[in-house]
C-alpha positions in Angstrom: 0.0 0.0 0.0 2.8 2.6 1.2 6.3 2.3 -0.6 7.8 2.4 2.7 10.2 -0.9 3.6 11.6 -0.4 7.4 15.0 -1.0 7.5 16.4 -4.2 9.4 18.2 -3.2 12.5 20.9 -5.0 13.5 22.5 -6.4 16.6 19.1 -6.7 18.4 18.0 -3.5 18.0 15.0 -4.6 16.2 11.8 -5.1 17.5 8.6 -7.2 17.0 6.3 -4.2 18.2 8.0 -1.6 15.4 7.9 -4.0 12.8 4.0 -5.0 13.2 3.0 -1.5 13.7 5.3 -0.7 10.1 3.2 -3.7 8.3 -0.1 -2.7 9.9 0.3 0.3 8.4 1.0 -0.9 4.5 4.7 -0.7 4.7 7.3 -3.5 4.9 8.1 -4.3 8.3 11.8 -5.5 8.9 14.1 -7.5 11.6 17.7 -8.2 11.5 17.9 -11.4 12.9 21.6 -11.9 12.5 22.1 -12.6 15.4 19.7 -14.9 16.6 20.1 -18.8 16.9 17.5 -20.9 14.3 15.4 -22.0 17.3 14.8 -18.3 17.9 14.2 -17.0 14.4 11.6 -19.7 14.3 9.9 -18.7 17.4 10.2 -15.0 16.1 8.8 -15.7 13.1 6.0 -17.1 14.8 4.9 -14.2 17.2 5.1 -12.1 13.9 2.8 -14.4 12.0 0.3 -13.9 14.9 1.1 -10.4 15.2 0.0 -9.2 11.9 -1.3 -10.9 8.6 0.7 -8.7 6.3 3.8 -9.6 4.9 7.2 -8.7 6.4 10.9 -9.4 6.3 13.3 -11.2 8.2 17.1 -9.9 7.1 19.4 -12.6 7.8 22.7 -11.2 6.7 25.6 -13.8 6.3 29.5 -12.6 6.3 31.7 -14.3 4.1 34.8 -12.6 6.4 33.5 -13.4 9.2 33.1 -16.8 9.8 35.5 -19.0 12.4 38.2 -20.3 11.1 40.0 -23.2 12.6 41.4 -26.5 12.1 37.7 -28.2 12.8 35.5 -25.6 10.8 35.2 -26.0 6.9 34.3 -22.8 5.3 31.3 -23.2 3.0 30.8 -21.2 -0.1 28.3 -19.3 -1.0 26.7 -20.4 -4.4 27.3 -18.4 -7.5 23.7 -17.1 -8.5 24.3 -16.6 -12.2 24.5 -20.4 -12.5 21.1 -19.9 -12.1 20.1 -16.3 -13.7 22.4 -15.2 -16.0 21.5 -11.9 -15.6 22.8 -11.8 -12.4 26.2 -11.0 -12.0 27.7 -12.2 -8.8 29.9 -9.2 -6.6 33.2 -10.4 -6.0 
C-alpha cells in the first residue's frame, strides 16, 4: 500500500512491536535477525505471523569474512547465483 520498507536493524535492536505497527500500516516491516540462533528465528517468526497478517521481512545477513576459522571448521561457499540467472552478476 505505502512504498515504505523499514529498515532491518541489526545487533538486536529490532523489535517485534515496530515491525508489526510498520506492516499494519501498508509498509514492509523488517528485523535483523543476524544474530539470533534458528530456534529463535523460528519462534520469532512465529509471534510475527500472529502479530499481523501482512507480509514482512526477516534480514538474515551472512558474512563471508566473518566466519570461524579453525582447524575443525570448513568454510562453506556461498553459491554463485548466475549459475542460475544469468542476468545476475555475482559481486566479488
Amino acid at each position: 500500500e505505502h512504498p515504505i520498507i523499514q529498515g532491518p536493524f541489526g545487533g538486536g535492536l529490532s523489535s517485534a512491536a515496530l515491525l508489526t505497527a510498520v506492516s499494519q500500516a501498508g509498509g514492509l516491516g523488517s528485523y535483523g535477525v543476524h544474530h539470533l540462533k534458528p530456534d529463535a528465528i523460528g519462534e520469532l517468526a512465529a509471534e510475527l505471523h500472529a502479530a499481523t497478517i501482512r507480509p514482512f521481512a526477516l534480514n538474515l545477513w551472512v558474512s563471508t569474512h566473518d566466519t570461524p576459522t579453525s582447524p575443525t571448521t570448513t568454510r562453506s561457499r556461498v553459491p554463485d547465483s548466475s549459475a542460475h540467472n544469468p542476468s545476475v552478476s555475482p559481486i566479488r
